[in-house]
ROTIFI-489194 format. One record per residue (C-alpha): residue number from 0; x, y, z. Coordinates in Angstrom, 1 decimal. Each point is the difference from the previous one (the first is absolute). Last residue first. Layout:
REM ROTIFI-489194
{nr:NUM c1:X c2:Y c3:Z}
...
REM end
This chain:
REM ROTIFI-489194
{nr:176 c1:175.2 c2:144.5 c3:-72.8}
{nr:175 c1:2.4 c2:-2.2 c3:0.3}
{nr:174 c1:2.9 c2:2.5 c3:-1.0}
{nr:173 c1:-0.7 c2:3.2 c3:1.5}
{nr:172 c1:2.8 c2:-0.2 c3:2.4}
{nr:171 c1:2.3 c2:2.3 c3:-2.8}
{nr:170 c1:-2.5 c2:1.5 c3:-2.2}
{nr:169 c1:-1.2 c2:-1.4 c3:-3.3}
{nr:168 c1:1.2 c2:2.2 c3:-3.1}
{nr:167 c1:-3.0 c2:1.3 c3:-1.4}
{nr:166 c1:1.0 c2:3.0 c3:-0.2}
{nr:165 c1:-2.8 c2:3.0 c3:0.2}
{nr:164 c1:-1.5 c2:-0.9 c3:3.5}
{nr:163 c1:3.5 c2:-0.1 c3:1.6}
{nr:162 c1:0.3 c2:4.1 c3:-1.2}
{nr:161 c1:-3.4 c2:0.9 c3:1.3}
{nr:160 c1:1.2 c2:-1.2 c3:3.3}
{nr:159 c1:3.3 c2:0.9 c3:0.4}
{nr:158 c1:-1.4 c2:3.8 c3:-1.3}
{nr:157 c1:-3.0 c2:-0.5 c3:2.9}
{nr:156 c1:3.3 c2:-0.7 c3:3.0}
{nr:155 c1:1.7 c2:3.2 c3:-1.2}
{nr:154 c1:-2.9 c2:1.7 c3:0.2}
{nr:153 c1:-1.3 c2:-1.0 c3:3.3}
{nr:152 c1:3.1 c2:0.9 c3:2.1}
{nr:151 c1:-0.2 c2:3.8 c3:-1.2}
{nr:150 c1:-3.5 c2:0.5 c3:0.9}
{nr:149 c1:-2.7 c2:-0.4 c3:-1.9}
{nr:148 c1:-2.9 c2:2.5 c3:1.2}
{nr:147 c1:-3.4 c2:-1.2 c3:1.1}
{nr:146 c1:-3.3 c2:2.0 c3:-0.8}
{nr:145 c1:-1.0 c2:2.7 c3:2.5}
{nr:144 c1:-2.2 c2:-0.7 c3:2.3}
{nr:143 c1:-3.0 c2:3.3 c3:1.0}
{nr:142 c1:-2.8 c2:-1.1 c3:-2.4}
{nr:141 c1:0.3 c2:-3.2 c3:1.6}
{nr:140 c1:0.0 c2:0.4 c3:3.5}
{nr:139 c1:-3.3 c2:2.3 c3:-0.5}
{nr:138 c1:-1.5 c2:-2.5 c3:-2.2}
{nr:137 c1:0.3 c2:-2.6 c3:2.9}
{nr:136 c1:-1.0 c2:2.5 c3:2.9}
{nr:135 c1:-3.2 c2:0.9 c3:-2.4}
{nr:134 c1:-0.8 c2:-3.5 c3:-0.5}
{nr:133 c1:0.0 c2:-0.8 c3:4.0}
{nr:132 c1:-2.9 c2:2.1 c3:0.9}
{nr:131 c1:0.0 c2:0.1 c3:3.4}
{nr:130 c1:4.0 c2:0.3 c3:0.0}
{nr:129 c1:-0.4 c2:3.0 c3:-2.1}
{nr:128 c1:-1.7 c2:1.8 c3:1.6}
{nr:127 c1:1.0 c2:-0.6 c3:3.3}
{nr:126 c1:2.6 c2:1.8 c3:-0.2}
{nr:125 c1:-2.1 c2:3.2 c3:-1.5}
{nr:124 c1:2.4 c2:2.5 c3:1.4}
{nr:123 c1:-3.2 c2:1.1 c3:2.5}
{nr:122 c1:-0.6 c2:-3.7 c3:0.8}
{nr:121 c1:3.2 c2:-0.2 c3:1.4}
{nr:120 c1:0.2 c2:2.7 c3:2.1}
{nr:119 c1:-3.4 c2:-1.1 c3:1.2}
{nr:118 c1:1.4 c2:-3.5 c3:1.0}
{nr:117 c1:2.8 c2:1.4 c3:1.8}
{nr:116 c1:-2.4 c2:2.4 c3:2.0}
{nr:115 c1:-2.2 c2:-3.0 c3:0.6}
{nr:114 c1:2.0 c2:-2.2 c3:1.1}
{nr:113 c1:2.0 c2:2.0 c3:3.0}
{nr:112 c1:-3.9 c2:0.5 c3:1.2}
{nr:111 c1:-1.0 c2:-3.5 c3:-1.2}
{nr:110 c1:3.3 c2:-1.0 c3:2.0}
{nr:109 c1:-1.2 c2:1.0 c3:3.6}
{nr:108 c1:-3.7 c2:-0.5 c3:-0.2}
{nr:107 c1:0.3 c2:-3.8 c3:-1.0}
{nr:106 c1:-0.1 c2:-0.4 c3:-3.6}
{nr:105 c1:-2.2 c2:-1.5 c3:-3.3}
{nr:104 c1:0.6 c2:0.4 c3:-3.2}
{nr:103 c1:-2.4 c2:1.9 c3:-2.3}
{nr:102 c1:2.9 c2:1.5 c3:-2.6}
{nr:101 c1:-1.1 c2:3.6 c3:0.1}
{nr:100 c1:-2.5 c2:0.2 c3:2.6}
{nr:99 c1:2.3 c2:-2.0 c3:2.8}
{nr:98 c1:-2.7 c2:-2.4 c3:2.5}
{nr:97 c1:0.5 c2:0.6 c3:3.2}
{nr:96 c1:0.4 c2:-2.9 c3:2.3}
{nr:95 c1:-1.9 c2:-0.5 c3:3.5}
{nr:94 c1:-2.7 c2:-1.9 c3:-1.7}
{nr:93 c1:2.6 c2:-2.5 c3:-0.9}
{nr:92 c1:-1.8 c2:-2.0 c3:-3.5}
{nr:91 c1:-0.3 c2:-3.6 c3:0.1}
{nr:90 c1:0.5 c2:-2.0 c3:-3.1}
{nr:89 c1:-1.8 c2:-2.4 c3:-1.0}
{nr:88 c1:1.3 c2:-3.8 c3:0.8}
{nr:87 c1:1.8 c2:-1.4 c3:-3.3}
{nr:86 c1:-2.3 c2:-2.3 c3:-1.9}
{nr:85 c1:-0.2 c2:-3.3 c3:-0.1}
{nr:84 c1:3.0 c2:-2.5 c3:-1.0}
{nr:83 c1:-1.5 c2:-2.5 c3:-2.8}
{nr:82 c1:-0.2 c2:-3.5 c3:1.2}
{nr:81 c1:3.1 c2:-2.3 c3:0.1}
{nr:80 c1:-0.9 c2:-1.3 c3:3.7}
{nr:79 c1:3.4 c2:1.1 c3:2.1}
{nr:78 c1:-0.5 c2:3.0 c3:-2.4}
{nr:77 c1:-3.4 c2:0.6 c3:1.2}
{nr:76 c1:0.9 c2:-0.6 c3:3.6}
{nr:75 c1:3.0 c2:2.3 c3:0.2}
{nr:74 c1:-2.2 c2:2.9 c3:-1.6}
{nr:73 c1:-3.1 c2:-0.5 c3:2.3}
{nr:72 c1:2.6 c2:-0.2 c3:2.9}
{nr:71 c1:1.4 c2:3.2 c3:-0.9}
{nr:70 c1:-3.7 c2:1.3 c3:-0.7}
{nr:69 c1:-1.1 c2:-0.6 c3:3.2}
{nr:68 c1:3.2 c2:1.1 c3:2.1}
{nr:67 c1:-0.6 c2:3.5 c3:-1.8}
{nr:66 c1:-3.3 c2:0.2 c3:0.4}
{nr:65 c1:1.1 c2:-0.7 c3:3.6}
{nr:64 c1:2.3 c2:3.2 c3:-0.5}
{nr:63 c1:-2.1 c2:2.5 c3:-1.0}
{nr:62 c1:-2.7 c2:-0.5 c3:2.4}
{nr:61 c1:2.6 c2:0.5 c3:2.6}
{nr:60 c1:1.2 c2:2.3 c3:-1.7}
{nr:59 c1:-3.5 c2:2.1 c3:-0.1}
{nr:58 c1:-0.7 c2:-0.8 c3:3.8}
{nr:57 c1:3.3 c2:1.4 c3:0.9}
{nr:56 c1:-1.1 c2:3.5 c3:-1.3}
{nr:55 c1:1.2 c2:2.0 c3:3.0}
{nr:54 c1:-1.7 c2:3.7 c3:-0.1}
{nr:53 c1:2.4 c2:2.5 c3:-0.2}
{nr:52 c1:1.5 c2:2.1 c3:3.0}
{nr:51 c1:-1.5 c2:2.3 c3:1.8}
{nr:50 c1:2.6 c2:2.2 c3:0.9}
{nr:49 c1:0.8 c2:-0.3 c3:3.3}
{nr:48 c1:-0.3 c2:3.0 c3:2.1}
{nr:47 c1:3.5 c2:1.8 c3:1.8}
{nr:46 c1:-0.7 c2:0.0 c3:4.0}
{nr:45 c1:0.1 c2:3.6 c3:0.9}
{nr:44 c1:3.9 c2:0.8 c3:1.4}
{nr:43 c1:-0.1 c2:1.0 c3:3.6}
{nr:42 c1:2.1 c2:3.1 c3:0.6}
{nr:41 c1:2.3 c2:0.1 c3:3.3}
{nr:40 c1:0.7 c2:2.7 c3:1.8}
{nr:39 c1:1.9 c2:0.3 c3:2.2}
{nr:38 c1:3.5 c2:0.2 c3:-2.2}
{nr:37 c1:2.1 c2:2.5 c3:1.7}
{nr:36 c1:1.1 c2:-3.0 c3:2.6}
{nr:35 c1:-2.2 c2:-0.4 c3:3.8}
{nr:34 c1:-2.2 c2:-2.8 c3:-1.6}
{nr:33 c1:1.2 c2:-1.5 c3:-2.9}
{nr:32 c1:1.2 c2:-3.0 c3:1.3}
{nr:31 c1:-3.7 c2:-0.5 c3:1.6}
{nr:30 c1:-2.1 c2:1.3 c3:-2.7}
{nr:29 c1:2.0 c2:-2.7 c3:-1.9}
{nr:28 c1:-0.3 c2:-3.0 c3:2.7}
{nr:27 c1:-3.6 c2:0.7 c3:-0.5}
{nr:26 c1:-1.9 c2:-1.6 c3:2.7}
{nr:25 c1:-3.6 c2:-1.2 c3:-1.6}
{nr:24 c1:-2.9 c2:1.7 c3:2.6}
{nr:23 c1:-1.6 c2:-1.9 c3:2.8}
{nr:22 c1:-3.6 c2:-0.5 c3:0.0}
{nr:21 c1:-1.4 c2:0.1 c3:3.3}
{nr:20 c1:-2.7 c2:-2.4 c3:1.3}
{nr:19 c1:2.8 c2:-2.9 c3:1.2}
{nr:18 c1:1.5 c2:3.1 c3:2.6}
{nr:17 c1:-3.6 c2:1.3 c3:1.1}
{nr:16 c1:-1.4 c2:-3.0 c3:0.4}
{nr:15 c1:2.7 c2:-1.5 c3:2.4}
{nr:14 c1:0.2 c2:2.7 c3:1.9}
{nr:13 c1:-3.7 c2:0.6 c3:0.3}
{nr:12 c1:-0.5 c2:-4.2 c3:1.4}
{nr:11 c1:3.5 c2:-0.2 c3:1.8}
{nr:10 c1:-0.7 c2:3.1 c3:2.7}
{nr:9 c1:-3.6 c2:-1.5 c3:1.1}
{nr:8 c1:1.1 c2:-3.1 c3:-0.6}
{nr:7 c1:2.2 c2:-0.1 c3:3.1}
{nr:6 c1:3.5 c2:-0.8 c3:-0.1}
{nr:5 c1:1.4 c2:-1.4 c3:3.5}
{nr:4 c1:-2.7 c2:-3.2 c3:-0.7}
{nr:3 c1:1.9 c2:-1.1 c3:-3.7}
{nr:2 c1:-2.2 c2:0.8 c3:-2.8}
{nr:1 c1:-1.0 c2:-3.6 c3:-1.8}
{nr:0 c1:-1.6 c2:0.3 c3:-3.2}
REM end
């Protein structure tokens, strides 16, 4: 660098250090408002910590979804040909999910927790029971219907009825018959 001759290098060269060596501290336009007001001090918050969150599983869809592609194209091919359509793609299970005891369905965190409760209740009044079994929610529904009542509108129309099959007068329209 060029020092100009009325400066000599003497002066420029610890100047020059000392001012680039030093660190300057960040100005705090708060600190500085605050300054001379009740409010000094100021308290520094601590940084808050991320939670770690969960592991990304975008290897597993994207596995998931070429199988996918493969077997679409399998499908469209085999009934472009006339063969037989293959079989669906397994099924990939979330690792992430949580699987319900009662009814082993699967959920995210949030709604196996709301799920589960339900579910409980449920399987505490014996709900599911029934619906499991399937004969014991038919005889149930049956045991509990009553038989069917005639009602004044029917009866009238059941005497018309029993009294046309008696005569054997043909009815009026019921000629070509």
């Amino acid at each position: 660098a060029s020092v100009s001759p009325s400066f000599p290098s003497e002066l420029h060269d610890p100047i020059c250090k000392k001012v680039f060596n030093k660190k300057r501290k960040p100005f705090s336009s708060l600190k500085q408002r605050l300054q001379g007001t009740e409010i000094t001090t100021v308290k520094k918050q601590p940084p808050q910590k991320k939670q770690p969150g969960k592991k990304s599983n975008w290897r597993q869809h994207h596995e998931d979804f070429i199988n996918t592609i493969q077997s679409a194209k399998q499908v469209t091919k085999a009934l472009k040909e006339g063969h037989p359509l293959p079989p669906p793609p397994p099924l990939s299970i979330n690792p992430d999910y949580i699987q319900c005891p009662h009814c082993s369905r699967r959920f995210n965190e949030a709604a196996a927790q709301r799920h589960m409760k339900f579910c409980e209740e449920q399987a505490a009044r014996g709900a599911f029971a029934a619906k499991t079994t399937g004969q014991a929610l038919v005889s149930k529904h049956m045991t509990q219907r009553k038989p069917p009542t005639l009602t004044t509108a029917v009866l009238p129309l059941q005497k018309r009825v029993q009294e046309g099959a008696n005569t054997d007068k043909p009815r009026p329209g019921k000629e070509f018959m």
